[in-house]
C-alpha positions in Angstrom: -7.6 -31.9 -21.8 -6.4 -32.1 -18.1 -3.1 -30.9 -17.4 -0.1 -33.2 -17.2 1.4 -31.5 -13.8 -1.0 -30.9 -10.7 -0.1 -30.5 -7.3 -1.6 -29.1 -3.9 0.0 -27.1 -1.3 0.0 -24.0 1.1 2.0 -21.3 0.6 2.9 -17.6 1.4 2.9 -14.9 -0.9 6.3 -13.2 -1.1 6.3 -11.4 -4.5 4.2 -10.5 -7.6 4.9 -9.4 -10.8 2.6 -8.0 -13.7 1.9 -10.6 -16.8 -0.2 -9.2 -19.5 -3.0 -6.7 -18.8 -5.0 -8.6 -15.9 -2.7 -11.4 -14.7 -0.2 -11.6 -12.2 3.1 -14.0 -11.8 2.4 -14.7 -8.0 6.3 -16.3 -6.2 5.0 -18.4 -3.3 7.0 -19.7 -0.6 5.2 -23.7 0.0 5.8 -25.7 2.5 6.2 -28.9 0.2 7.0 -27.6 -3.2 9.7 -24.6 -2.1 9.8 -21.4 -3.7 7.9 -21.3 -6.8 6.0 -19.5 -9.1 3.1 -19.5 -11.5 0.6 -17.3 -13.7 -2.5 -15.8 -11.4 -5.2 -15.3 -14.4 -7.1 -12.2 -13.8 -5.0 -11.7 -10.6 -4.6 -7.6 -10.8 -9.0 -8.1 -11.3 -11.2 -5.9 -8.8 -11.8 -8.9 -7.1 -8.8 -10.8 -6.3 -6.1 -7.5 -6.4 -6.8 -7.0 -2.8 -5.9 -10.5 -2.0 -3.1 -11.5 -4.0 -0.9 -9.2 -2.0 2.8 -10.0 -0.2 2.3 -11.9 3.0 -1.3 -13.5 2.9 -1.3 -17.2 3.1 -2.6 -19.4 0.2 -4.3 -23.1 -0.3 -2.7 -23.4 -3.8 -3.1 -25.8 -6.9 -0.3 -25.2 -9.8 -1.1 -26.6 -13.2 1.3 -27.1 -16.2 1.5 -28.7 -19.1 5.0 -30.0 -18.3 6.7 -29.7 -14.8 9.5 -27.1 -16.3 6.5 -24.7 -17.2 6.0 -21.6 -15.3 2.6 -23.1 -15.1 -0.9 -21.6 -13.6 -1.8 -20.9 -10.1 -5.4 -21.9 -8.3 -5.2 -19.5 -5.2 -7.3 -19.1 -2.3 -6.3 -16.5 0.2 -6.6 -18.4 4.3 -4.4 -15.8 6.0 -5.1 -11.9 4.8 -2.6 -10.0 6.7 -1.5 -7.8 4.1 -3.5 -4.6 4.8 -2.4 -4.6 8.6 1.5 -5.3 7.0 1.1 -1.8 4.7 0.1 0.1 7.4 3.8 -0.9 9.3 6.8 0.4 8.2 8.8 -2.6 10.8 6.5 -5.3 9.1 6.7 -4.3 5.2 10.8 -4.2 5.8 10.4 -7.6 7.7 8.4 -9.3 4.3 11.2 -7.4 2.4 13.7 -9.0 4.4 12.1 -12.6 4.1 11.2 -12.2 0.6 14.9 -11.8 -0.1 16.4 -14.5 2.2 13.9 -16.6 0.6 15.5 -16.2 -2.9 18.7 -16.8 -1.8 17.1 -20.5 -2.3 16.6 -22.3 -5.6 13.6 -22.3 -7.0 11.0 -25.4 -7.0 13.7 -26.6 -3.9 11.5 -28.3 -0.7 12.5 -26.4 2.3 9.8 -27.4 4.8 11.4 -26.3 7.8 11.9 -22.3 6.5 8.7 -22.1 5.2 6.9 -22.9 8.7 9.2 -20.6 10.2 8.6 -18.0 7.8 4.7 -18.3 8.4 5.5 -18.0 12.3 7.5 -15.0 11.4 5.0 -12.8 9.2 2.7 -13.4 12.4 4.5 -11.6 14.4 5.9 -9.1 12.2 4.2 -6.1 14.1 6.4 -6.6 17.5 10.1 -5.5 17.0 11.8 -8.0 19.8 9.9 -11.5 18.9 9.9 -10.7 15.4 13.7 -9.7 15.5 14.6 -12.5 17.1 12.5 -15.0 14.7 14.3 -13.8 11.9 17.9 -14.3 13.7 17.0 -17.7 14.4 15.5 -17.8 10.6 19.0 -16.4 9.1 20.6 -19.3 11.1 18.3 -22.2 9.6 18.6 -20.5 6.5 22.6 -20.9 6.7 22.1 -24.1 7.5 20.0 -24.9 4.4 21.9 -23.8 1.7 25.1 -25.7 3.1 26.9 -23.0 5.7 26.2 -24.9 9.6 27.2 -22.9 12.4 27.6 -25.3 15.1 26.4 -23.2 18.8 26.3 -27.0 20.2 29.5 -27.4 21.6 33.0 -25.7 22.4 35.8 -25.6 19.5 38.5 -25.8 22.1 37.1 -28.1 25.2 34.4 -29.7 24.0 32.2 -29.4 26.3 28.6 -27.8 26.2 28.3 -25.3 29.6 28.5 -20.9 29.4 29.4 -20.9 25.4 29.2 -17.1 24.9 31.8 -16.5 21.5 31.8 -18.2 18.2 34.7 -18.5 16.6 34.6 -16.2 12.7 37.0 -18.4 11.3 35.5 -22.3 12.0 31.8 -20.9 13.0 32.1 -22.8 16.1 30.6 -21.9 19.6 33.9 -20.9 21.8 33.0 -21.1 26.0 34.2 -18.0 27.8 36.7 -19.4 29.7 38.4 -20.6 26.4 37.5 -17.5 24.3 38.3 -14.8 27.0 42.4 -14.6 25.7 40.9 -13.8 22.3 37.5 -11.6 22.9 38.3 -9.2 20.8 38.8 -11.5 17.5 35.5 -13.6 18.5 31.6 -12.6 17.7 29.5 -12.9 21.0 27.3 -15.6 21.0 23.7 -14.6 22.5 22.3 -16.9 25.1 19.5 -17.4 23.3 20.9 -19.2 21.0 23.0 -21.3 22.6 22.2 -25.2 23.6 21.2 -24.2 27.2 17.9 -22.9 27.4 17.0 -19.2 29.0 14.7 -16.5 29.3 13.5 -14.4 26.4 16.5 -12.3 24.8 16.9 -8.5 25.4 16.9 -6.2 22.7 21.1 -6.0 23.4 21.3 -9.6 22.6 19.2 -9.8 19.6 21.1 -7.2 18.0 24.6 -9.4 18.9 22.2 -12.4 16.9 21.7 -9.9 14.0 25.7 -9.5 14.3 26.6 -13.1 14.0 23.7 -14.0 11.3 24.9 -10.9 9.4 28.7 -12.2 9.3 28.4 -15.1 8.1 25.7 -14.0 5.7 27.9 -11.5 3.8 31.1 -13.8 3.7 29.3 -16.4 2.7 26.6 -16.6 0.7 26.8 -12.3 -0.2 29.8 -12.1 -1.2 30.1 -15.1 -3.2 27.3 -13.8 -5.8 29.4 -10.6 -5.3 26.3 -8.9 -3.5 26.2 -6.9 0.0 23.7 -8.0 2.4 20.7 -6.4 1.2 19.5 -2.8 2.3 16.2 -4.3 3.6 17.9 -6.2 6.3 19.5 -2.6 7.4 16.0 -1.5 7.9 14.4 -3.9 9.1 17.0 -4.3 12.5 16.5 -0.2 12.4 13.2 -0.3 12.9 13.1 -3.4 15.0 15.4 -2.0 17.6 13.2 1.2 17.7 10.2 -0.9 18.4 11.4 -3.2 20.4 
C-alpha cells in the first residue's frame, strides 16, 4: 500500500540518533519542510554509516503513514563534507553550534531563508573569519525568525540612516555615533558590517563585536526564557574562530 504522506526535499544533516540495532533517526535541516526528522533503515549499515554523518547534504523523500508520524527517510548523500569536518576542531564546534541554533526552531517549521544560509555556512566552516562572520549574520536571521528583529536600518533617536555604530540593549535599535556618544558605555557597538551601508570585509575585531551583539540578545531572549545559557558550543566555536582567523 503506498504511503499516505510523501514529500521531496534537500536537506542537511544536523543530528543522528540510534533506533534499533541497524537504523538511525536522521534530524535534517530542509529547505522547504524545516527541521525534521525520520527513521534511516539500515542507516548505522557498512554502507551508508559513512554517509549519514552531520553536515553532508541530502536529496530526501520522507514517508509516513500519517503526517504526525516520525515517518521514514529516503536519503541520498549530494554534499559529503563530513570527513573533512572531523578532522577540524573550528568546523565540528561550528556544526555544533548550527545544530543547536537550529533547534531553537520548531520542528516540521519552513524556514527557507536559515536553511540556505546554513548550507553556505557549513561550506565554509574550515576558515575562522568568513565562517565567523556567516554565523553572526545567521544568529541575526535567526532572531529574526523566531520573533526578536533587531532593526540596524535606521537611528532610534534621529532617524536617519548614515555612521550607525551602537545599538541600543534596551529597544535593539541601531543608535548613530553622534547620538550614542553621551551614552557609549550603556550601548553594544554595532560592526560596520552589519550595518545598512555597505563596506569592506570585517576584521577579526569587528566580528567578535557581532558575536557580542548576537550573543546579548540571544541569552535575554530566547536563553533565558527556556531558563538555558547560551550553549557551550558557541564558546568554542568564537575560541577557535578567533584563533584561526
Amino acid at each position: 500500500m503506498r504511503p499516505a504522506m510523501e514529500w521531496r526535499d534537500e536537506g542537511l544533516i544536523i543530528g543522528l540518533r540510534k533506533h534499533g540495532e541497524t537504523s538511525l533517526i536522521v534530524e535534517l535541516m530542509t529547505r522547504e519542510h524545516g527541521r525534521h526528522m525520520g527513521i534511516m533503515k539500515g542507516g548505522r549499515s557498512r554502507r551508508l554509516q559513512p554517509m549519514m554523518q552531520p553536515g553532508n547534504s541530502v536529496r530526501a523523500v520522507w514517508r509516513a503513514r500519517l503526517e504526525e508520524h516520525l515517518g521514514l527517510w529516503q536519503l541520498d548523500v549530494t554534499s559529503a563534507r563530513a570527513g573533512a569536518i572531523m578532522a577540524s576542531g573550528l568546523a565540528l564546534s561550528g556544526l555544533g553550534l548550527l545544530g543547536e541554533l537550529l533547534r531553537l526552531l520548531p520542528e516540521r517549521d519552513p524556514h527557507s531563508q536559515l536553511y540556505a544560509m546554513a548550507e553556505a555556512i557549513v561550506e565554509h566552516l574550515d576558515n575562522g573569519r568568513l565562517a565567523g562572520e556567516l554565523m553572526v549574520r545567521f544568529e541575526l536571521a535567526l532572531l529574526r525568525e523566531v520573533g526578536f528583529g533587531i532593526d540596524l536600518e535606521s537611528c532610534a533617536a534621529t532617524g536617519g540612516r548614515e555612521d550607525l555604530a551602537y545599538v541600543s540593549p534596551k529597544s535593539a535599535r541601531a543608535v548613530s555615533r553622534e547620538a550614542g556618544l553621551p551614552y557609549h558605555d550603556r550601548l553594544l557597538p554595532l560592526p560596520p558590517f552589519l550595518s545598512a551601508e555597505p563596506g569592506s570585509a570585517p576584521d577579526w575585531d569587528m566580528i567578535a563585536d557581532g558575536f557580542r551583539l548576537t550573543g546579548f540578545f540571544l541569552e535575554r531572549e530566547v536563553y533565558a526564557v527556556r531558563n538555558a545559557p547560551l550553549p557551550d558550543v558557541r564558546r568554542s566555536f568564537v575560541a577557535a574562530a578567533e584563533k584561526a582567523g
